[in-house]
C-alpha positions as CSV (number, residue, x, y, z in Angstrom):
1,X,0.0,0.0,0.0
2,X,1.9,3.4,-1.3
3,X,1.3,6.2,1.0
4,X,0.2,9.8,-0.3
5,X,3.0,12.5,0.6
6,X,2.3,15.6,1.1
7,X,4.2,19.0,1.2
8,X,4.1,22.0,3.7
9,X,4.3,25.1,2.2
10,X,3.6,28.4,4.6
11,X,4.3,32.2,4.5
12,X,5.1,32.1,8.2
13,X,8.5,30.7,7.8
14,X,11.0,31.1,5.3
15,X,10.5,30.2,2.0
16,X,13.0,27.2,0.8
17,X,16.3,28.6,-1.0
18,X,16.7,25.4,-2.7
19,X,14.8,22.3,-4.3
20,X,13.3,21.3,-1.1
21,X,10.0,21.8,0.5
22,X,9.7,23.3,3.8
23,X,8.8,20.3,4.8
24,X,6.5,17.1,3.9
25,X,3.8,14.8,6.0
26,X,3.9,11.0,5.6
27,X,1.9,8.4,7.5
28,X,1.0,10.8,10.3
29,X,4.7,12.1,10.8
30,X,6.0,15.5,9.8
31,X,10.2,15.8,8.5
32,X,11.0,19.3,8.3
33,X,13.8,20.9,6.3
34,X,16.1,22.3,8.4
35,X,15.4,26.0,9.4
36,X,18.1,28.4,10.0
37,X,17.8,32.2,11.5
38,X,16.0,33.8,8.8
39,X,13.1,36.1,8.4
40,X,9.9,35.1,6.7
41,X,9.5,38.5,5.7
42,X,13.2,39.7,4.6
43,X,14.5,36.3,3.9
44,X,17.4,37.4,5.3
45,X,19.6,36.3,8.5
46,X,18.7,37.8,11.7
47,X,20.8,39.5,14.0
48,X,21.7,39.2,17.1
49,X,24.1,36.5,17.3
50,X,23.2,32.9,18.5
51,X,20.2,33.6,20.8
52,X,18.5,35.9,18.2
53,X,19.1,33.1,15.5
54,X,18.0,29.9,17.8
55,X,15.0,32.1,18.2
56,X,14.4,32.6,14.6
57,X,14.8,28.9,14.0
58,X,12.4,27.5,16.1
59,X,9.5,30.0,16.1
60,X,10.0,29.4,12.1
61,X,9.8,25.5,12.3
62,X,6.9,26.0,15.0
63,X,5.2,27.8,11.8
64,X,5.7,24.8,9.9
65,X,4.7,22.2,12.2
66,X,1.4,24.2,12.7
67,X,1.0,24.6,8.6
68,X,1.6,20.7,9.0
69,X,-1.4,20.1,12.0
70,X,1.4,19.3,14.3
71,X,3.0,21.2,17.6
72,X,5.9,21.7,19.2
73,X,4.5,18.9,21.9
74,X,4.4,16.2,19.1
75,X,8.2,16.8,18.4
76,X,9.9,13.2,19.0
77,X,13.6,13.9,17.4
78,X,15.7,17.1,16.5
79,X,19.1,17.3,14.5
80,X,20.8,20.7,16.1
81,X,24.2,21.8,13.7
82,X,25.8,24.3,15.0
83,X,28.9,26.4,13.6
84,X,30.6,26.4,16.5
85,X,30.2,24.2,19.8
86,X,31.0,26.9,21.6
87,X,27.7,28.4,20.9
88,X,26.0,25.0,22.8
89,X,24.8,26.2,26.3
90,X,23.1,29.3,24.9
91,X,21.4,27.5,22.2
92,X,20.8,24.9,24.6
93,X,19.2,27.6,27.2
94,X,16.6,28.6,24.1
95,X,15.7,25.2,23.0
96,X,14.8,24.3,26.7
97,X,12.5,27.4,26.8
98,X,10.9,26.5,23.8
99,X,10.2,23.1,24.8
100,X,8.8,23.8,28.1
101,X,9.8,20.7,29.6
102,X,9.3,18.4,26.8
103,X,12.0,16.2,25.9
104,X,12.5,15.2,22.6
105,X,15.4,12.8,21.4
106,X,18.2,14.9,19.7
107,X,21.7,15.1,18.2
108,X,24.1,17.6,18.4
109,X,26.9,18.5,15.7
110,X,29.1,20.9,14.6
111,X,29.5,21.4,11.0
112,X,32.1,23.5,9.1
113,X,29.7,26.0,7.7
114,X,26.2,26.4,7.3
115,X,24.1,28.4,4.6
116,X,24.2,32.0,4.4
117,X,26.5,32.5,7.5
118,X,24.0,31.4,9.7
119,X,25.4,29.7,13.5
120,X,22.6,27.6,13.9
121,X,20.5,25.0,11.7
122,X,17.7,22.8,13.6
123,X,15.2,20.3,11.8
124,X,12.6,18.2,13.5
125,X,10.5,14.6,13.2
126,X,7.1,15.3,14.8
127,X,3.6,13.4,15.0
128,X,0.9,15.2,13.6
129,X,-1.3,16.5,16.3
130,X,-4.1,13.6,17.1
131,X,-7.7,14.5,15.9
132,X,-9.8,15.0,19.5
């Protein structure tokens, strides 16, 4: 049985800058594309450093999961790449915030660059949110 994919596509997060979708929904799970720093409006980096970016990233992939019918509660697994490990503990500090206590699984990397400049890159695995 071949399952239907579908893509995400909002105006609340940054529009792809490549062949990608923002993300796609398969047999009740959401994969996002990973979401750096940028503005949905300017499409350009924010500023402010790590905090100000980690920020940026994850009220942008909270857009998408909503566009998707998921939630940041649903989130079972994050991928964090970060430019420089030394950014960890304040990046760390703003992904706790946003999870408020939930704990999804999640791997930590440092890469040798990441588009545009940016310090931080985050994608997600999520459940869609269950019909009540």
């Amino acid at each position: 049985m071949k399952s239907t994919i579908d893509l995400v596509k909002t105006t609340s997060a940054p529009a792809a800058i490549g062949p990608y979708a923002q993300a796609v929904i398969a047999d009740g799970y959401v994969y996002t594309s990973g979401q750096i720093g940028l503005s949905p409006v300017t499409q350009t980096l924010v500023t402010g450093g790590i905090v100000a970016e980690t920020e940026r990233v994850l009220a942008n992939l909270a857009a998408v999961l909503l566009a998707a019918g998921s939630s940041p509660r649903e989130v079972l697994k994050c991928t964090v790449f970060l430019a420089d490990l030394s950014d960890f503990a304040a990046m760390n500090e703003i992904y706790g915030r946003f999870f408020d206590g939930h704990t999804p699984a999640r791997s930590t990397v440092q890469v040798a660059a990441l588009p545009k400049g940016a310090r931080v890159e985050i994608d997600i695995v999520a459940r869609l949110t269950p019909k009540s």
